[in-house]
C-alpha positions as CSV (number, residue, x, y, z in Angstrom):
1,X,13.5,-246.8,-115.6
2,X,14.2,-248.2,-119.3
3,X,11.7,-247.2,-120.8
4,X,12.3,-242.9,-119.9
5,X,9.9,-243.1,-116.9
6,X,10.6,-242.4,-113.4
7,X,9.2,-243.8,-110.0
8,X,8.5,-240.4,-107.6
9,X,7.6,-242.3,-104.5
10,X,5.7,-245.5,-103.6
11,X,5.0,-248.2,-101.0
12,X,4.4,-251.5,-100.2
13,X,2.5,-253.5,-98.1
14,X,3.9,-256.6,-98.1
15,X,7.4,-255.3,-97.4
16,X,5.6,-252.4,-95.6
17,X,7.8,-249.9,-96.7
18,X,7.8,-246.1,-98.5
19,X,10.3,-245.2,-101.1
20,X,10.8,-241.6,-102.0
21,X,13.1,-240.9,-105.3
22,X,15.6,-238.5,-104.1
23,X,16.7,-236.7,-107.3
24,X,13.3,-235.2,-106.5
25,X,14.4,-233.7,-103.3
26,X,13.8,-230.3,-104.3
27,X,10.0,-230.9,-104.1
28,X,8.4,-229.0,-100.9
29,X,8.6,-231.3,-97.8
30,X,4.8,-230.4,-97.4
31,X,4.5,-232.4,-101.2
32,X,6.6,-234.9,-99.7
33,X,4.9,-235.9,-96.4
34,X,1.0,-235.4,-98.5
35,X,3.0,-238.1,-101.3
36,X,4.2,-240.0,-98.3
37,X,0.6,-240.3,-96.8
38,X,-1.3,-240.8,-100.3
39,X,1.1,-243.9,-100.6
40,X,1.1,-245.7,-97.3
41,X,-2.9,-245.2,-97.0
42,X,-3.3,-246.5,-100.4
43,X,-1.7,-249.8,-99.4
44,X,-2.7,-249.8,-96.2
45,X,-6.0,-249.8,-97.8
46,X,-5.8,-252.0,-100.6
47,X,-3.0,-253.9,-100.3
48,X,-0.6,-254.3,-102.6
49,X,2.3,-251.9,-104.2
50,X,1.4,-248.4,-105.1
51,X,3.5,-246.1,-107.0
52,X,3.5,-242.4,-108.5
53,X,5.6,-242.3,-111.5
54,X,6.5,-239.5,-114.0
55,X,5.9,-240.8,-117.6
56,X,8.3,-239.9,-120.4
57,X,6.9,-236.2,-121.3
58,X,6.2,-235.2,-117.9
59,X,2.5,-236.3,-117.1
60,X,1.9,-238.4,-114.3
61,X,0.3,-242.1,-113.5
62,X,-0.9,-243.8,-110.1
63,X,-0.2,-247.6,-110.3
64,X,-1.0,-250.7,-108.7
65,X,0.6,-254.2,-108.7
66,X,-0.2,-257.2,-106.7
67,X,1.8,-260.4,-106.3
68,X,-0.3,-263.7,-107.7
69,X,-0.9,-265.4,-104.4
70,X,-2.5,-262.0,-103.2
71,X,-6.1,-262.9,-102.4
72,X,-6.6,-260.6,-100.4
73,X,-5.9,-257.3,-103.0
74,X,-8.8,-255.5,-103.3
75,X,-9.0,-254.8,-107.1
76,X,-12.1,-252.9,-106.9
77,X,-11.3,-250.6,-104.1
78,X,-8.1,-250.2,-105.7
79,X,-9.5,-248.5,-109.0
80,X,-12.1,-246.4,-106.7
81,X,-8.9,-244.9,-104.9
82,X,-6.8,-244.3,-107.7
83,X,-9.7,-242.4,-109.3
84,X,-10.5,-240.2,-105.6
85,X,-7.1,-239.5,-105.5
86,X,-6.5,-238.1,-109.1
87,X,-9.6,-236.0,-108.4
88,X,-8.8,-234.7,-104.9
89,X,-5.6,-234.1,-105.6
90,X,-5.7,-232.6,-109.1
91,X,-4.0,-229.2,-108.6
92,X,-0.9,-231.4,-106.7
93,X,-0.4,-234.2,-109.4
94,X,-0.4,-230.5,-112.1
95,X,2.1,-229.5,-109.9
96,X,4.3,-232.2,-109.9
97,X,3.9,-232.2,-113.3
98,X,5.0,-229.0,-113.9
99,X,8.3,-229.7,-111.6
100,X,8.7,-232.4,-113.7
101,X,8.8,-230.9,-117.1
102,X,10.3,-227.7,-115.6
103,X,13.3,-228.8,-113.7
104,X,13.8,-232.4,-115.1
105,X,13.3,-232.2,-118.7
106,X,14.2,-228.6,-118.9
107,X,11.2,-227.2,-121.3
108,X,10.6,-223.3,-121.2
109,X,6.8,-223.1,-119.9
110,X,7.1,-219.5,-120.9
111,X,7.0,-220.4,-124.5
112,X,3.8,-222.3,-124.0
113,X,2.1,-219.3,-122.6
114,X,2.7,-217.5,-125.4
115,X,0.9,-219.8,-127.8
């Protein structure tokens, strides 16, 4: 993306379709398929697109779109879910946050510990 952010994975109900960033192949396939679920129940759900992106300095966000003529996107529920899956799957999202700034941007966790 332009703006130093990168899409991990997401899907989309209304072309009912996953997508799955490859230059993050190294992630465990066991990551992968959980992403993979997270991501199709979400829209399956809700409705609407769903994506998992990496933001600039590593930390992650969960977002929706709709299209305008979607009446039937749940707005509510979609919040709610967001919310249950960034609880539930805290230690995962750290993770991948972690890969991120580890492997991507190339920082030196060590020095961090050390602080």
């Amino acid at each position: 993306m332009e703006d130093g952010r990168i899409v991990l994975c997401g899907a989309n109900a209304y072309e009912r379709k996953y997508y799955f960033n490859e230059k993050f192949a190294g992630i465990p396939d066991s990551i992968k398929e959980e992403l993979h679920i997270i991501c199709v129940l979400f829209t399956e759900e809700v409705g609407g697109i769903f994506t998992i992106v990496f933001e600039e300095n590593g930390s992650i966000s969960l977002e929706t779109d709709t299209a305008e003529d979607d009446y039937l996107y749940d707005e509510i529920s979609s919040g709610l879910m967001v919310r249950e899956i960034r609880r539930n799957r805290q230690e995962m999202l750290e993770s991948l946050s972690l890969y991120y700034r580890v492997f991507i941007l190339h920082e030196n966790i060590l020095d961090e510990e050390d602080e």
